[in-house]
C-alpha positions as a Markdown table, in Angstrom:
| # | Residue | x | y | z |
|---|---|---|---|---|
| 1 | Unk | -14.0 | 5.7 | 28.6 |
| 2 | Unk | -16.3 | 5.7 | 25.4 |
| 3 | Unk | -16.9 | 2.5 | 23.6 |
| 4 | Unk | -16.0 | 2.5 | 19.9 |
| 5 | Unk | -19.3 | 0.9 | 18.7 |
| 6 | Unk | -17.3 | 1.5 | 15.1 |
| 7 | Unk | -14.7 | -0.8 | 15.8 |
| 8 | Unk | -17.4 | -3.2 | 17.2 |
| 9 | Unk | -19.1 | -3.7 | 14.1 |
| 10 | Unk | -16.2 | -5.5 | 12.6 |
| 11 | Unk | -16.5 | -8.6 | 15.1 |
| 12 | Unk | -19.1 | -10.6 | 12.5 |
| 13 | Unk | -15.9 | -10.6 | 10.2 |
| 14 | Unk | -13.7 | -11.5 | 12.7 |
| 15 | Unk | -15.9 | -14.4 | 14.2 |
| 16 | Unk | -16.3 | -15.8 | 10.5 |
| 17 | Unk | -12.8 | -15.7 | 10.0 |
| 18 | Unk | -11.7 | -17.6 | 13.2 |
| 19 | Unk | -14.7 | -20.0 | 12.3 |
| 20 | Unk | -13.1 | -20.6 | 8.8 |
| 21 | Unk | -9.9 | -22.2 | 10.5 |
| 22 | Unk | -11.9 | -24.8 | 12.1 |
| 23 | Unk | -12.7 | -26.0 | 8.8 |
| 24 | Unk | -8.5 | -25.5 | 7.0 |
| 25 | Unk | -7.1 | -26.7 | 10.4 |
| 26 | Unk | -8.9 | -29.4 | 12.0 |
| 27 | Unk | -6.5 | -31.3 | 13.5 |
| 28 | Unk | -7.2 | -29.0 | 17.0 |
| 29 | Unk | -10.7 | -28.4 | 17.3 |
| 30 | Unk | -12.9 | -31.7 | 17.8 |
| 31 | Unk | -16.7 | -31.0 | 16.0 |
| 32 | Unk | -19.6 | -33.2 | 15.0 |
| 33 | Unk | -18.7 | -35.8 | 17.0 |
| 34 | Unk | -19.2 | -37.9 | 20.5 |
| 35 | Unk | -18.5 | -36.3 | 23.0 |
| 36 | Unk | -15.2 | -36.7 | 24.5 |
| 37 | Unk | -14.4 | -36.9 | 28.2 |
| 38 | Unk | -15.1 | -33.9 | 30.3 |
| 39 | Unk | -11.9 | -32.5 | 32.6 |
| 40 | Unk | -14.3 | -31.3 | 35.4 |
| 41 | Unk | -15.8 | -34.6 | 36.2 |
| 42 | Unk | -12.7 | -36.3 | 35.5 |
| 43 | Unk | -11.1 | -34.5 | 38.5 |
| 44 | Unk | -14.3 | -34.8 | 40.4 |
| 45 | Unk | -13.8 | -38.8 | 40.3 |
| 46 | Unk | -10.4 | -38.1 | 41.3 |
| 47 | Unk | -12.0 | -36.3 | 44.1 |
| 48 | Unk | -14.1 | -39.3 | 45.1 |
| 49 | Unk | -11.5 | -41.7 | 44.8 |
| 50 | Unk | -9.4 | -39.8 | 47.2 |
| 51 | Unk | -12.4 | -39.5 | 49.7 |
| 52 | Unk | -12.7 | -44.0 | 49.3 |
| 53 | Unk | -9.1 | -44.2 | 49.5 |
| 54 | Unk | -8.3 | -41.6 | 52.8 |
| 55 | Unk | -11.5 | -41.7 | 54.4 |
| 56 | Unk | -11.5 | -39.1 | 56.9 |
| 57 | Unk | -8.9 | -36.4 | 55.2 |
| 58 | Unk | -10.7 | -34.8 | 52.5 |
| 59 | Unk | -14.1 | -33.5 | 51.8 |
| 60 | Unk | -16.2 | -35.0 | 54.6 |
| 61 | Unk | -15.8 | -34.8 | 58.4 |
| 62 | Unk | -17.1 | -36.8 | 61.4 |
| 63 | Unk | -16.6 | -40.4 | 59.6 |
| 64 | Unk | -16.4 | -43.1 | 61.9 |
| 65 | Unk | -17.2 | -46.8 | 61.2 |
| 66 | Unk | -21.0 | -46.5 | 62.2 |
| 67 | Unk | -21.4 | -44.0 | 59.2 |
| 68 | Unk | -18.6 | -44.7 | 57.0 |
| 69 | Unk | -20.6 | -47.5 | 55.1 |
| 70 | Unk | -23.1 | -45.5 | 53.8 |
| 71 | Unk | -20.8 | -42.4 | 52.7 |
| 72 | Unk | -18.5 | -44.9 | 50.9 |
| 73 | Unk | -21.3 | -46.9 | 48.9 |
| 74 | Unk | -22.9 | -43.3 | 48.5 |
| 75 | Unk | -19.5 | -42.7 | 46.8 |
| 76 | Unk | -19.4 | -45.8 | 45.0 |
| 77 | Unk | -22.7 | -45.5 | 43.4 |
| 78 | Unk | -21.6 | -41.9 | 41.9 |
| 79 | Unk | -18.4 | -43.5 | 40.7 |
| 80 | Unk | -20.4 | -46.1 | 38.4 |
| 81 | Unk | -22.3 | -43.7 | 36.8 |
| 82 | Unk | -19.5 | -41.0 | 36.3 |
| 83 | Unk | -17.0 | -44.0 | 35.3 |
| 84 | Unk | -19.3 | -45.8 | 33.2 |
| 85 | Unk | -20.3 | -42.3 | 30.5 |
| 86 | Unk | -16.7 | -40.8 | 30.7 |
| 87 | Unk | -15.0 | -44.3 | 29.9 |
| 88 | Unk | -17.3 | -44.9 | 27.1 |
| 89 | Unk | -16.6 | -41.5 | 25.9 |
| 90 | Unk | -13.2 | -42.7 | 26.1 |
| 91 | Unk | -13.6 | -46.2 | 24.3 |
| 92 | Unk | -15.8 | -44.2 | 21.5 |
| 93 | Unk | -13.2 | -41.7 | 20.3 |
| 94 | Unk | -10.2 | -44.1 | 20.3 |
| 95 | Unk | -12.7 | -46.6 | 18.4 |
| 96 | Unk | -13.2 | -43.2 | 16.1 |
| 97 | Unk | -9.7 | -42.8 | 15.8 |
| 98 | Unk | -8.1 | -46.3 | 15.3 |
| 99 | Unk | -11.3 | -46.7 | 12.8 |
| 100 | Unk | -12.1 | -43.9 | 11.3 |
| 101 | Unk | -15.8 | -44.3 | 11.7 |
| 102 | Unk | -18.4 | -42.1 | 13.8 |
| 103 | Unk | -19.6 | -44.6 | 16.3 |
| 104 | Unk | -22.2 | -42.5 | 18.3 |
| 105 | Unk | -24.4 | -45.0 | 16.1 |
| 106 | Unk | -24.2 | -48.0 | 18.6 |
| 107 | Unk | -23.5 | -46.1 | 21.9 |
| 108 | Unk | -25.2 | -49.0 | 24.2 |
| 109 | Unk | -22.2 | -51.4 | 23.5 |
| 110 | Unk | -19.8 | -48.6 | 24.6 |
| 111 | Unk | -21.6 | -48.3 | 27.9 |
| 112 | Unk | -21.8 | -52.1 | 28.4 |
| 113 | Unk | -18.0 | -52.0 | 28.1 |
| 114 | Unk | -17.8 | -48.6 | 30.3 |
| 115 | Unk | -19.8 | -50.3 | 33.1 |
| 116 | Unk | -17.8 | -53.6 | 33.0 |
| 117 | Unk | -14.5 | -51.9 | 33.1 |
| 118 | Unk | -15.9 | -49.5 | 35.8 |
| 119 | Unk | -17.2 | -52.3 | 38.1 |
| 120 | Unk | -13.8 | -53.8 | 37.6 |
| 121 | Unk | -11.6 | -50.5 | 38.6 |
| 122 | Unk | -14.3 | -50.6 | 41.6 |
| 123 | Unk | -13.2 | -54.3 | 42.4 |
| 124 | Unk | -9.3 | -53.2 | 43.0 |
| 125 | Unk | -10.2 | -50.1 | 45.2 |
| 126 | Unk | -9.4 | -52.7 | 48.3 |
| 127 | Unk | -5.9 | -53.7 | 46.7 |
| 128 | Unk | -5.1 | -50.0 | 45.6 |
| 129 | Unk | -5.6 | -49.0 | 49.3 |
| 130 | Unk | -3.5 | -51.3 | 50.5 |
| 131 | Unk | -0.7 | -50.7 | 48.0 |
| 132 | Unk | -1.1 | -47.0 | 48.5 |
| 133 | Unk | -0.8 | -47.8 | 52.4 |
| 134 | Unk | 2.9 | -48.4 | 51.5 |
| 135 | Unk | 3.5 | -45.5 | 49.6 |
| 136 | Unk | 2.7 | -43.0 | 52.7 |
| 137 | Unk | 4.3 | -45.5 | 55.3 |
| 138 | Unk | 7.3 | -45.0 | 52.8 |
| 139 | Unk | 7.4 | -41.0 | 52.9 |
| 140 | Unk | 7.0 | -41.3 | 56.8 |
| 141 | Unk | 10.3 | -43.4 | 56.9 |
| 142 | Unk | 12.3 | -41.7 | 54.7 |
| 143 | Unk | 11.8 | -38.5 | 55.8 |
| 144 | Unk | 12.5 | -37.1 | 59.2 |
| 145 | Unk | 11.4 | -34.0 | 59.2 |
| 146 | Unk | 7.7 | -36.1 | 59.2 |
| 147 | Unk | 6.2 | -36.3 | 62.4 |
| 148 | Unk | 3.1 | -38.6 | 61.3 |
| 149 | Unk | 1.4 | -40.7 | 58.5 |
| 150 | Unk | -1.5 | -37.5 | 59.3 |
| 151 | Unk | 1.4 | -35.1 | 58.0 |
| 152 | Unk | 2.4 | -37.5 | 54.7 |
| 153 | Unk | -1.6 | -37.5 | 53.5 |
| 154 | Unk | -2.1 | -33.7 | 54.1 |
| 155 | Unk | 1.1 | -32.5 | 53.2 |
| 156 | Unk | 3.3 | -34.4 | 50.9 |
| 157 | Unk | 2.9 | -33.5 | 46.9 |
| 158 | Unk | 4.9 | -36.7 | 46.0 |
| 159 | Unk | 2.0 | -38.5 | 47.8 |
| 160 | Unk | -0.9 | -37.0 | 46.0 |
| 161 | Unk | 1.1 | -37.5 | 42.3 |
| 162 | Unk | 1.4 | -41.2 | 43.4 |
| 163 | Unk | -2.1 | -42.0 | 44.3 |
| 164 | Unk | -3.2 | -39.8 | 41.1 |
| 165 | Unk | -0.8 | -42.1 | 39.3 |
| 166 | Unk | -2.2 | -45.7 | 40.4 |
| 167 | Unk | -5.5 | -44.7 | 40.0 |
| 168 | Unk | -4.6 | -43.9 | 36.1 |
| 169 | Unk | -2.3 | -47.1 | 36.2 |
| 170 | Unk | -4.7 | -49.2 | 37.0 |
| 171 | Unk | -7.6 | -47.9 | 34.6 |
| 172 | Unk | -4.8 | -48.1 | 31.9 |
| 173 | Unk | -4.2 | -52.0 | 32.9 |
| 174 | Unk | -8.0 | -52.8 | 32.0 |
| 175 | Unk | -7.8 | -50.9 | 28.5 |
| 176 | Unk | -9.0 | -47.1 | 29.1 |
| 177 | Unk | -7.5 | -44.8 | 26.6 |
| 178 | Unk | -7.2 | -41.1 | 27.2 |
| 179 | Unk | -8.4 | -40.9 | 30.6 |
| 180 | Unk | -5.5 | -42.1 | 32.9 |
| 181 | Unk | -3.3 | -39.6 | 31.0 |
| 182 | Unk | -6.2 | -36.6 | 31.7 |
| 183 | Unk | -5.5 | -37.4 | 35.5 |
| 184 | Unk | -1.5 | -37.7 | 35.7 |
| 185 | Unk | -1.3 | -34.5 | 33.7 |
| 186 | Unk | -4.3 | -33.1 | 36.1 |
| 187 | Unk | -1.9 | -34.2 | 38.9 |
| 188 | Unk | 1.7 | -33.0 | 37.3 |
| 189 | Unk | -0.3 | -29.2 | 37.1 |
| 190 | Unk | -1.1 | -29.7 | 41.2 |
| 191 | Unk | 2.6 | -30.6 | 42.1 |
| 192 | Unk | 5.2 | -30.2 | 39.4 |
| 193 | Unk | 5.5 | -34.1 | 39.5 |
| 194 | Unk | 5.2 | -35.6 | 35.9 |
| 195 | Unk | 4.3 | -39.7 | 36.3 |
| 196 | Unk | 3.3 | -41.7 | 33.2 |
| 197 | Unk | 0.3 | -44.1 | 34.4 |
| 198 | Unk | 2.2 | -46.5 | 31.6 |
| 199 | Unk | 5.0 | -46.6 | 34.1 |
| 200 | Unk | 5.2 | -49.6 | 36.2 |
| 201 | Unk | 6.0 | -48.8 | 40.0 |
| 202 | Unk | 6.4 | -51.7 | 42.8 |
| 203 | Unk | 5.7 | -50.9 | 46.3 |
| 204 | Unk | 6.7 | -48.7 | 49.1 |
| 205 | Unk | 7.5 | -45.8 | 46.7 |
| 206 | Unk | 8.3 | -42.2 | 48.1 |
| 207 | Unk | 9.3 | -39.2 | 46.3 |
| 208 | Unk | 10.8 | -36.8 | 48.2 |
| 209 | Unk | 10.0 | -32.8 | 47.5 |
| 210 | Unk | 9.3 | -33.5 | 44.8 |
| 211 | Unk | 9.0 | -30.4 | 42.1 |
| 212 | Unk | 10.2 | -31.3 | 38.8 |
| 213 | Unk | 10.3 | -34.9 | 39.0 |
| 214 | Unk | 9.5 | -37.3 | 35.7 |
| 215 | Unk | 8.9 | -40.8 | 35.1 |
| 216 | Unk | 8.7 | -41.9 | 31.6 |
| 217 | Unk | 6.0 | -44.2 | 30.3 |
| 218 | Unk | 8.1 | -47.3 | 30.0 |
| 219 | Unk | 10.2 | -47.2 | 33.0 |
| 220 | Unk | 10.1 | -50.2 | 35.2 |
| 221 | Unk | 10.6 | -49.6 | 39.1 |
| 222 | Unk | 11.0 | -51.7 | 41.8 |
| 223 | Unk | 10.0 | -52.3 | 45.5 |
| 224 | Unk | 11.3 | -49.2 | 48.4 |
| 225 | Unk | 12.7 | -46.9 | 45.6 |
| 226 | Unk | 13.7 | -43.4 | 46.5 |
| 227 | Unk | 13.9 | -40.3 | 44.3 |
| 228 | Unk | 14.7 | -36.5 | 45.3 |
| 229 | Unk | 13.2 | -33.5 | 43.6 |
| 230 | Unk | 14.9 | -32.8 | 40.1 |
| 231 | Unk | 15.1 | -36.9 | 39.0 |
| 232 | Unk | 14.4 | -37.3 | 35.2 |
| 233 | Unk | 13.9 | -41.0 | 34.4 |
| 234 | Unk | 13.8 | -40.6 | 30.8 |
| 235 | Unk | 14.6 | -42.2 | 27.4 |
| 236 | Unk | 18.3 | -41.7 | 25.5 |
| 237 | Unk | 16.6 | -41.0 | 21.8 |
| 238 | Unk | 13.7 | -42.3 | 19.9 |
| 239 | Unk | 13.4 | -44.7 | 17.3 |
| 240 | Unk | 11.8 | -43.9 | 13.8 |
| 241 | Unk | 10.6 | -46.2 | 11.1 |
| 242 | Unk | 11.8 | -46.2 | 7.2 |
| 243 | Unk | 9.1 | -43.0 | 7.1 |
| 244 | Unk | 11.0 | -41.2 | 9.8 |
| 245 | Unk | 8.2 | -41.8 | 12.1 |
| 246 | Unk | 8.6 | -42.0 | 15.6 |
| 247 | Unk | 8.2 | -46.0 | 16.8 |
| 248 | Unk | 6.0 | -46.1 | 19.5 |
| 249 | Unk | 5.8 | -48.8 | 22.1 |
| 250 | Unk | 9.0 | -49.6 | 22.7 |
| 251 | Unk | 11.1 | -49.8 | 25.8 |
| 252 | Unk | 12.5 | -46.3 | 25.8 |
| 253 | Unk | 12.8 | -45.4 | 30.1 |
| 254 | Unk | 15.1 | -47.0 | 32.2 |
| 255 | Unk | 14.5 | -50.2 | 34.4 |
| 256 | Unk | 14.9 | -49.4 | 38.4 |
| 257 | Unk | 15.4 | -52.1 | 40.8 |
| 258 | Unk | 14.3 | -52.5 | 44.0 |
| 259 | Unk | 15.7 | -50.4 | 47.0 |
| 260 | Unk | 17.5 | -47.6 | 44.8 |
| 261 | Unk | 17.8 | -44.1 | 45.7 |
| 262 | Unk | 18.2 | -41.3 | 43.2 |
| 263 | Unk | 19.2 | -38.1 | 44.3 |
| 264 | Unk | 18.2 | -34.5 | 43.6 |
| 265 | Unk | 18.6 | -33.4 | 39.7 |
| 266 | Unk | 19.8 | -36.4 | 38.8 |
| 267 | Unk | 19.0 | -37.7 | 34.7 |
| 268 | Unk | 18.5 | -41.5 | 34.3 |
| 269 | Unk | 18.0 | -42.3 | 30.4 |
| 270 | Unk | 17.8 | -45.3 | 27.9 |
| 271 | Unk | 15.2 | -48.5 | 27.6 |
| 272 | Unk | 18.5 | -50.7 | 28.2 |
| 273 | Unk | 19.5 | -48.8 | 31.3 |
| 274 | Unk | 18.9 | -50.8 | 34.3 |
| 275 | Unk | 20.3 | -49.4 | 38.1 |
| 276 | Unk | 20.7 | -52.5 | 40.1 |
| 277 | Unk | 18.7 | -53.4 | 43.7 |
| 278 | Unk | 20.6 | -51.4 | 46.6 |
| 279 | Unk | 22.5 | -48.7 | 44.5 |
| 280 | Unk | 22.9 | -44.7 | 44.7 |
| 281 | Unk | 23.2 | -42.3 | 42.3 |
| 282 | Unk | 24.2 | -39.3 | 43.5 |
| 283 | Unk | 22.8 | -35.4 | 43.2 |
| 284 | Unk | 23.3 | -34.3 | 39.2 |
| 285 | Unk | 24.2 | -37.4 | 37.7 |
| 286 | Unk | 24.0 | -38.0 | 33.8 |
| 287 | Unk | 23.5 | -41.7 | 33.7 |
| 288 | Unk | 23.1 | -43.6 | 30.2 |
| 289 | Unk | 24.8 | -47.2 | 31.2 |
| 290 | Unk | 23.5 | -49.5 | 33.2 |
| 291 | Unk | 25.4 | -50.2 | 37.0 |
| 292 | Unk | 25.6 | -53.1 | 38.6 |
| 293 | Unk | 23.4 | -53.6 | 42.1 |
| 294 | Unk | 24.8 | -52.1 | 45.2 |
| 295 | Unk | 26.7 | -49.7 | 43.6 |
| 296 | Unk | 27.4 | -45.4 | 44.3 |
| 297 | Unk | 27.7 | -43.3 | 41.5 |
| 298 | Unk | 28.5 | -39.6 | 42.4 |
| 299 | Unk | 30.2 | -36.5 | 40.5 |
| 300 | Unk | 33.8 | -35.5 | 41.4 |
| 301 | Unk | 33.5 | -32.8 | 43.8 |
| 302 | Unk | 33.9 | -29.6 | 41.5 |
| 303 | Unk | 35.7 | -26.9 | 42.9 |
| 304 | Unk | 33.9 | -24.0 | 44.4 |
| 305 | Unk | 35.9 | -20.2 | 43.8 |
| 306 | Unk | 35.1 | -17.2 | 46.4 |
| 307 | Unk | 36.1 | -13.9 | 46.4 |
| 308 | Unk | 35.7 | -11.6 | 49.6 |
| 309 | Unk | 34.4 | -8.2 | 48.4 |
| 310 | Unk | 37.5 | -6.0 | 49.5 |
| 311 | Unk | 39.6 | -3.4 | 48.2 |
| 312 | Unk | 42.1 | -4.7 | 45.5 |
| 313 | Unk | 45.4 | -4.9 | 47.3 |
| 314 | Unk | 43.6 | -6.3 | 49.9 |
| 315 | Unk | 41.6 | -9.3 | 48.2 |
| 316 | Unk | 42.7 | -12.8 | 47.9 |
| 317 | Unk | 41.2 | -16.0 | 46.1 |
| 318 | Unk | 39.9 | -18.3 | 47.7 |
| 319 | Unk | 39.6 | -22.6 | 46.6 |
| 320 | Unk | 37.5 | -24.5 | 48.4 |
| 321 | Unk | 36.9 | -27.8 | 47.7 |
| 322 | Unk | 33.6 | -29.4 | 48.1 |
C-alpha cells in the first residue's frame, strides 16, 4: 500500500496544535518541573520488597541461610537509593502543590528527608514480615481448597493485594504522599482488588477470591476478618463545604471489628457504620446501619422460577424456593 506523503505533510500542524493544549489545559500534563515519581521503579521496589519479605518465591533461586545475607543487604542497599530519589520526588511535588512554589531549588533537604523516611520504612521490614506472616497463615485456614502456605504465596491474588497494601500503609504512616497510592492502584490492576493504604487493617486478614473487592480509605478493620470476592466497604455520601466542595478527611468507610466475615457481593457503607466482633453478613447485602457483635444478617431467600422447555400443553411452572 502507497504512503500518502500528502497527507504526511500536515503532521507539523497537527503536532503544534496538540502542543497548544498543554498550554490552555494544564491541569493534565506536568512540564517544567521536578521530576515526579517514576511507575517503573516504583513497581521494581515492589519487586524488591517482595524478594526481602518471601525470600525464596520470587525472582532468585537456591537461597538458603549461608547466602541469604548477602542477597537481602544486596537488596537493601538498592532499596535506599531507589527509596531515598522517588520519595523525595514525592515530598517535592506535594511541597509544590500545598505551596505553590518550584522547590527543585533546595533539592538536598528533600533527599535528607527521603533517606530518613527510607531508613525508617527499612527499620519495619522485620515487623511487616511478621504481620504479613498472619495474613497467608489466615488464607491457609480459611480456605480448604489450600493444600499449603507454598500455594497461599504463589497463588492467592488477595495475598499479593495485601502485602502491596502494607507496604503502601506503612510508607503512608511516616508521611509519603503519592507513592503508596502508585502501588495499591499498581496492585488493584494485578488482581481486581482495590485497597486504600489509608485503610487501617488489624491482623490475620484474608480475602478470599478476591475480584472486585474495595476497601475505602477510612475504613477501620479488625483482627481475623474475612471477606469474599464482590465486598464493597465503602462510604454512604460525601460531605461538602458552604462552596459545594467535597470535605476531605473525614470518616466516610465503615468500622469492621474483629473476627467478621463478609460474604460475596456484599456493600458495607457509611463512616458511622460499625459491624460488631463475631458477626456475618450474608452474600448481597446492602448494609448502611451499624449491627450489634455476633450478629447474622442475610437476604430473604428470593424465589427462583423455572420453566422446562416443552411443548405448550405440556409445560408447567415451576417455584423453587432457595
Amino acid at each position: 500500500m502507497a504512503t500518502d506523503f500528502r497527507l504526511k505533510e500536515d503532521l507539523p500542524s497537527l503536532t503544534k496544535e496538540i502542543v497548544d493544549t498543554y498550554a490552555q489545559i494544564g491541569t493534565i500534563n506536568h512540564l517544567g518541573h521536578c521530576p515526579l515519581p517514576k511507575y517503573d521503579v516504583v513497581v521494581d521496589i515492589l519487586d524488591d520488597l517482595k524478594d526481602i519479605i518471601y525470600p525464596g518465591y520470587r525472582r532468585r533461586e537456591g537461597l538458603h541461610l549461608g547466602n541469604i545475607t548477602y542477597h537481602v543487604g544486596d537488596l537493601v542497599d538498592g532499596l535506599h537509593d531507589k527509596l531515598t530519589e522517588q520519595i523525595a520526588r514525592a515530598l517535592r511535588h506535594e511541597e509544590r502543590l500545598a505551596k505553590e512554589v518550584d522547590p527543585c531549588e533546595e533539592p538536598l533537604d528533600h533527599e535528607a528527608k527521603g533517606q530518613a523516611i527510607a531508613i525508617q520504612f527499612l527499620r519495619d521490614l522485620p515487623a511487616l514480615r511478621r504481620l504479613l506472616a498472619t495474613d497467608v497463615q489466615a488464607a491457609y485456614d480459611g480456605d480448604p481448597a489450600c493444600r499449603s502456605l507454598d500455594e497461599v504465596i504463589f497463588c492467592y491474588p488477595g495475598l499479593d493485594a495485601i502485602t502491596v497494601y502494607r507496604i503502601a500503609h506503612s510508607l503512608l504512616r511516616l508521611g509519603v504522599p503519592f507513592i503508596p497510592r502508585m502501588m495499591t492502584e499498581w496492585a488493584h490492576r494485578q488482581t481486581g482488588i482495590d485497597i486504600h493504604p489509608g485503610a487501617n487493617i488489624g491482623r490475620h486478614f484474608f480475602i478470599d477470591h478476591g475480584t472486585g473487592v474495595v476497601v475505602g480509605e477510612t475504613c477501620e478493620i479488625g483482627e481475623h476478618v474475612k471477606l469474599y470476592q464482590g465486598v464493597t466497604l465503602g462510604a454512604l455520601s460525601f460531605d461538602t463545604d458552604g462552596d459545594g466542595n467535597l470535605v476531605r478527611g473525614a470518616k466516610r468507610h465503615p468500622t469492621i471489628e474483629d473476627r467478621v466475615v463478609i460474604y460475596a457481593n456484599a456493600t458495607v457503607l457509611g463512616g458511622k457504620t460499625v459491624v460488631g466482633h463475631h458477626s456475618v453478613i450474608g452474600s448481597s447485602v446492602w448494609l448502611t446501619h451499624s449491627v450489634e457483635p455476633r450478629t447474622t444478617v442475610i437476604l430473604e431467600k428470593p424465589r427462583l422460577r423455572m420453566r422446562a422447555d416443552t411443548p405448550d400443553e405440556m409445560r408447567p411452572e415451576l417455584n423453587y424456593q432457595i
